[in-house]
C-alpha positions as CSV (number, residue, x, y, z in Angstrom):
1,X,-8.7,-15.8,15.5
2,X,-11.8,-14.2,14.2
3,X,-12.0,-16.3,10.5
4,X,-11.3,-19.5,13.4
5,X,-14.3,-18.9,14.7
6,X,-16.6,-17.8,11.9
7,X,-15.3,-21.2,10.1
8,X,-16.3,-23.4,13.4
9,X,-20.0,-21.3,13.5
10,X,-20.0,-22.7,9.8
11,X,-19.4,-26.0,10.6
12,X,-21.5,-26.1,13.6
13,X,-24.8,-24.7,11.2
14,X,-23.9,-27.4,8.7
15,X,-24.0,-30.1,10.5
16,X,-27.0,-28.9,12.7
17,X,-29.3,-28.0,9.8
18,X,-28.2,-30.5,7.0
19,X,-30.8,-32.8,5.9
20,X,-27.6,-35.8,5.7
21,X,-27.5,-38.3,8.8
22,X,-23.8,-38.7,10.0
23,X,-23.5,-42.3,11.4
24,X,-21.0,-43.7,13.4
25,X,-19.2,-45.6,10.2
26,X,-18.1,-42.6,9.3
27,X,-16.3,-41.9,12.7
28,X,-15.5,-45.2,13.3
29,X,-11.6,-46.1,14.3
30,X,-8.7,-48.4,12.2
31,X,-8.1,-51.0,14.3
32,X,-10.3,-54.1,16.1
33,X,-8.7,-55.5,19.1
34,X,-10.1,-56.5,23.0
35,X,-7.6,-57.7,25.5
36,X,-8.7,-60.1,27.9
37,X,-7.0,-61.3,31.1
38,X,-7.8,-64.4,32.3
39,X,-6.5,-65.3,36.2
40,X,-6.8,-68.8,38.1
41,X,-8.2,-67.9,41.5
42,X,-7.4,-70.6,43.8
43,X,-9.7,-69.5,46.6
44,X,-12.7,-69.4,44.2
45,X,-11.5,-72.2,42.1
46,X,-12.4,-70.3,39.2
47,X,-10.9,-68.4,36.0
48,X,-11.6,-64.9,36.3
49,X,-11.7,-63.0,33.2
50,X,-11.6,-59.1,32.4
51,X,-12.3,-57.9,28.8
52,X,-12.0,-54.5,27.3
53,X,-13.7,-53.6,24.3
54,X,-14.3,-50.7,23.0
55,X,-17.8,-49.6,24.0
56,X,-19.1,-48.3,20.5
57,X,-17.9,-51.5,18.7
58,X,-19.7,-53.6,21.3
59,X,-23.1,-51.8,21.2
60,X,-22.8,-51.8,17.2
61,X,-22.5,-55.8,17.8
62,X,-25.2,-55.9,20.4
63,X,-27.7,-53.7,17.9
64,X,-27.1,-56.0,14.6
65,X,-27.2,-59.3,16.7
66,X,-30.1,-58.6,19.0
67,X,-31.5,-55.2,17.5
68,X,-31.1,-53.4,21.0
69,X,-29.7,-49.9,21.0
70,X,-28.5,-49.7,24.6
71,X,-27.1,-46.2,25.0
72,X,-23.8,-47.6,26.7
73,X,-22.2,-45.1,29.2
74,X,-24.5,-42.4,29.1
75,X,-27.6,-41.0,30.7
76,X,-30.3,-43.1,28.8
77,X,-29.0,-46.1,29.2
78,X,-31.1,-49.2,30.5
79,X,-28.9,-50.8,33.0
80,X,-31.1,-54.1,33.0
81,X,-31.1,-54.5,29.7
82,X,-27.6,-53.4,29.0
83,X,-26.8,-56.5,31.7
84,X,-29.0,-59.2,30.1
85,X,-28.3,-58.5,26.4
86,X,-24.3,-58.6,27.2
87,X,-24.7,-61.7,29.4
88,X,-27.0,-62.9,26.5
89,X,-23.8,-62.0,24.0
90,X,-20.8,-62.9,26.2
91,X,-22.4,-66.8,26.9
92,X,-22.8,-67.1,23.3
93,X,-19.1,-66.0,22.1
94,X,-16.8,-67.2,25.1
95,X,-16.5,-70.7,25.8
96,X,-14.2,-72.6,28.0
97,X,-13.3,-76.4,28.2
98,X,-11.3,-78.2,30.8
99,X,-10.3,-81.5,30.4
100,X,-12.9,-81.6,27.7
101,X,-15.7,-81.0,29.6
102,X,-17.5,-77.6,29.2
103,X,-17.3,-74.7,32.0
104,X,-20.7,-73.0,32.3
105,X,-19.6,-69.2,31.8
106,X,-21.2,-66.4,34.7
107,X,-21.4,-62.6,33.8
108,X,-20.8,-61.1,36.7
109,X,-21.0,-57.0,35.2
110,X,-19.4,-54.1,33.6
111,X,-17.5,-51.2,34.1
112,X,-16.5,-48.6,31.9
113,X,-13.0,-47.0,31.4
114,X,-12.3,-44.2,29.1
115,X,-14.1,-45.3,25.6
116,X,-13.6,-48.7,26.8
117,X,-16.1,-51.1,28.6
118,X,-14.1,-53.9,30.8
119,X,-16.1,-56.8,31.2
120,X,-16.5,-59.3,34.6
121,X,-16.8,-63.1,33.9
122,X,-16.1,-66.3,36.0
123,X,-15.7,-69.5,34.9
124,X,-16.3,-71.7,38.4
125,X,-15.6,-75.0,39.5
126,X,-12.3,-75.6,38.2
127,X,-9.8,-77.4,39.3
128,X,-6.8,-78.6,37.8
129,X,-5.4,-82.2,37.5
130,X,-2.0,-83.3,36.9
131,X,-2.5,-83.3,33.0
132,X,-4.9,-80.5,32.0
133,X,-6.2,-79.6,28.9
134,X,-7.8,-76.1,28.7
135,X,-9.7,-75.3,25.1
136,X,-10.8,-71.9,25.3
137,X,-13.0,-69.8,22.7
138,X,-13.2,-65.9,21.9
139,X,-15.5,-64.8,19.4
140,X,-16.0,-61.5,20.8
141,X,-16.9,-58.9,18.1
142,X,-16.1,-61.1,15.1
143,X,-19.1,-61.2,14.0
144,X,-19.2,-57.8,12.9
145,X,-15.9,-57.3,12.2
146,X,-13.7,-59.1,9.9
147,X,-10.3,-57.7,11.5
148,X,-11.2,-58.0,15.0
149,X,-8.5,-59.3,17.0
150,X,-8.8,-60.9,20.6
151,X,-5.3,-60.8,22.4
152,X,-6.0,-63.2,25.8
153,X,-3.4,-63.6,28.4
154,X,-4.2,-66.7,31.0
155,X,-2.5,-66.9,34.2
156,X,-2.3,-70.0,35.8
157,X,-1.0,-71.8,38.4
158,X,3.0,-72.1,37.4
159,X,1.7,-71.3,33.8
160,X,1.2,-68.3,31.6
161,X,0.5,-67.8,27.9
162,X,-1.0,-65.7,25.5
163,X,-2.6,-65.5,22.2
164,X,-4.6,-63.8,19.4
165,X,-7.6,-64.8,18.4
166,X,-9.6,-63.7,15.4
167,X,-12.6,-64.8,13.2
168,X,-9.8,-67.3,11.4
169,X,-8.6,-68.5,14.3
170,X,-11.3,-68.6,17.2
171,X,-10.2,-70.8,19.3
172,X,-6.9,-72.5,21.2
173,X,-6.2,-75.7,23.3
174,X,-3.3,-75.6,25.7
175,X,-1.8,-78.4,27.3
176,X,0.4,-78.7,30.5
177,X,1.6,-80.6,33.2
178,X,1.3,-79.1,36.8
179,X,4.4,-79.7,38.7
């Protein structure tokens, strides 16, 4: 047990006292992937989305796009700024077309799960014709990754479907027929 815990002490002083910076590249995980669900909510009229993305991979986003190092689920982070600069982000890689006409996007916050962050956003003002057309767009993260995947399941009413979106394939239109 001894030799265990000399070799740990070791490690410990090397990493403390070495003049080389460890970054988060070289801790960073395999795979790129957020899931989003998206839910028609009658009552509000609105789709309802929840994403989860993995906390480091969106601050490492926010930082090269905005150059903001937001401190995301710890002590120093700047709750204000952590809100605006997503909001900022989110608006600019998620849009949503019904019917061909453009749904103004609303973030509505965060939470944080595990070494996940689940984002909150609403798309109002929907409602659905007879004949709908529904183009929808996830960016999220593919800018600064090249294998980021975006797996969205939509809910509807009578209707689900999902897909995976990724820097190739952005975006998908879906049309239906209520009954």
């Amino acid at each position: 047990m001894i030799p265990f815990v000399q070799a740990l002490a070791f490690l410990f002083l090397t990493l403390t006292f070495s003049s080389k910076t460890y970054t988060v590249e070289a801790f960073e995980h395999k795979f790129y992937l957020s899931v989003s669900k998206v839910n028609y909510s009658e009552e509000d009229k609105a789709l309802q989305m929840v994403s989860r993305v993995f906390i480091d991979d969106l601050e490492l986003a926010l930082n090269k796009r905005y150059g903001v190092a937001l401190a995301l689920d710890t002590e120093a982070e700047q709750k204000a700024l952590a809100q605006q600069t997503i909001s900022r982000y989110l608006t600019r890689m998620l849009q949503l077309r019904v019917n061909n006409e453009l749904v103004e996007s609303q973030f509505i916050g965060y939470t944080y799960e595990a070494d996940q962050i689940l984002l909150l956003v609403e798309f109002k003002s929907i409602t659905f014709s007879t004949s709908t057309n529904i183009e929808f767009q996830n960016r999220l993260l593919t800018d600064v990754f090249d294998e980021q995947q975006n797996l969205v399941h939509f809910t509807l009413p009578s209707f689900k479907k999902s897909v995976v979106l990724s820097r190739e394939r952005d975006s998908f239109k879906w049309e239906f027929t209520l009954p």
